[in-house]
N, C-alpha and C positions, 0 to 999 in steps of 0.2 A: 807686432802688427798683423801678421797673417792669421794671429788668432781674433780678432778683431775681425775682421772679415769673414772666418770663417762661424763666428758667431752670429753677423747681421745677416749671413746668408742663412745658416740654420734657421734664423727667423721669422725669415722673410718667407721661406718654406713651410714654416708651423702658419703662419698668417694665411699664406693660400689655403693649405690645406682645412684649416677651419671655413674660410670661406667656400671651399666646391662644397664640403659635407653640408655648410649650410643652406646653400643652394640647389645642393640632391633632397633633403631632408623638406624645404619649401616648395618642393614641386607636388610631393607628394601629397595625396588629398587626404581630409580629415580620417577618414574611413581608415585607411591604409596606416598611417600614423598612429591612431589609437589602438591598430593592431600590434604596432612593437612597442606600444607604453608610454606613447609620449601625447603631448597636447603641445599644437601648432604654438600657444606661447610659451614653450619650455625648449624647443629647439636649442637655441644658444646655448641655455645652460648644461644640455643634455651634451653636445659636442666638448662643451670647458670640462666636464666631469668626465669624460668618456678616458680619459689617459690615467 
């Protein structure tokens, strides 16, 4: 059981953390973004690929 929990918590931890990166990452303006290689619609994938 406690492993159980301690997986939905690990999860639940990966789940934020994709969401602030993707909200650091959306803030930023195109300029800035195309500076480290990405295009505003590659965001997501770039965060899912980054591990």
């Amino acid at each position: 059981m406690p492993s159980r929990l301690a997986d939905a918590f690990r999860s639940y931890r990966a789940r934020r953390a994709y969401r602030e990166a993707a909200r650091a990452l959306e803030a930023m303006d195109d300029h800035l973004l195309k500076d480290i290689g990405i295009a505003r619609s590659q965001i997501w994938s770039a965060i899912k690929n980054s591990r």
